[in-house]
C-alpha positions as CSV (number, residue, x, y, z in Angstrom):
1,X,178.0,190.9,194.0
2,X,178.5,194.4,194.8
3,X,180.9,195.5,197.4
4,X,177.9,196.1,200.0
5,X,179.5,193.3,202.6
6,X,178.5,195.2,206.0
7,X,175.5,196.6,207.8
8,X,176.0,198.4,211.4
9,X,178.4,195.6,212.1
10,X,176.5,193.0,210.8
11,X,178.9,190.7,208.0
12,X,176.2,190.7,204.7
13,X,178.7,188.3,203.0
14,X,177.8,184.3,203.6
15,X,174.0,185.5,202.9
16,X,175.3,187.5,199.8
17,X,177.1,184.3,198.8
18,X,174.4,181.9,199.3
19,X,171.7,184.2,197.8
20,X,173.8,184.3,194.6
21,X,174.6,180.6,194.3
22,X,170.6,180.4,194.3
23,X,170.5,182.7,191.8
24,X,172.9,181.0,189.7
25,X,171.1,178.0,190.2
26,X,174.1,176.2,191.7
27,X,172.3,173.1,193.0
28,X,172.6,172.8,196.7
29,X,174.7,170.4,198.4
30,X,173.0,170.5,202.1
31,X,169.9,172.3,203.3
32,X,172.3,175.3,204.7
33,X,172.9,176.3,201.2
34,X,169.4,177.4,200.8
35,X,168.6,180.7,201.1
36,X,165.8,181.6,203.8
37,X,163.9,185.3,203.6
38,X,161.9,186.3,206.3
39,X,160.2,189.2,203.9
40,X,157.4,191.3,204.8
41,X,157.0,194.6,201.9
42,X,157.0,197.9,203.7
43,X,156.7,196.7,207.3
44,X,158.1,199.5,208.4
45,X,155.3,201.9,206.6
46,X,152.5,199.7,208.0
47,X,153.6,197.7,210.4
48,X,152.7,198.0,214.2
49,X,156.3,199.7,215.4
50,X,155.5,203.4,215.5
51,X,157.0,205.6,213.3
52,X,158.6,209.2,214.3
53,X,155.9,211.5,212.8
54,X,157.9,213.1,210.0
55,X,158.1,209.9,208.7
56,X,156.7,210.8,205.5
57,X,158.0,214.0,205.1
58,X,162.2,214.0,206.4
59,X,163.1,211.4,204.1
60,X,166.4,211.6,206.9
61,X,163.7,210.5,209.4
62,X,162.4,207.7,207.0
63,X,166.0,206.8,206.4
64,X,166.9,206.4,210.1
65,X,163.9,204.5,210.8
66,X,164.2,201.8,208.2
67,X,167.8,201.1,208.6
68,X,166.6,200.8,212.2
69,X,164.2,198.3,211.1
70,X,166.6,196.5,209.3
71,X,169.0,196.4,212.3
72,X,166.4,194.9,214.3
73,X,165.2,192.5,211.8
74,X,169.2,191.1,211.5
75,X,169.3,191.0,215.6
76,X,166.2,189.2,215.8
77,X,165.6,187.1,212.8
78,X,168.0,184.3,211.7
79,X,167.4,184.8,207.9
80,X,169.7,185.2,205.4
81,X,168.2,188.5,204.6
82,X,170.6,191.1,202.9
83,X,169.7,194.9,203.9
């Protein structure tokens, strides 16, 4: 596990746990100890949320925008996904 444990205030580490106890196969002891991802590839190239129009071409903007995205998704989403 890398030393990535924080995004915009949001504590990574219990998912970055219980991701990597699924992929060292640790068997689960309770149905909390199994990793949930709400995943959806490049959602925030395609998806409906409009993008800035430099998108494409500041990768700053694009930057901005997914972390954004991500930030939203953590709010909204009770996953165990890491950013």
């Amino acid at each position: 596990m890398n030393d990535f444990t924080n995004f915009r205030g949001y504590d990574l580490t219990a998912r970055k746990t219980k991701i990597k106890k699924a992929m060292d196969l640790i068997p689960p002891e309770t149905p909390e100890d199994i990793p949930v991802l709400a995943h959806t590839p490049c959602y925030f190239g395609f998806g409906n949320k409009k993008r800035p129009q430099s998108y494409w071409e500041e990768p700053a903007e694009m930057l901005k925008f997914q972390q954004d995205g991500y930030e939203s998704h953590l709010k909204n989403v009770a996953d165990d996904t890491v950013t």
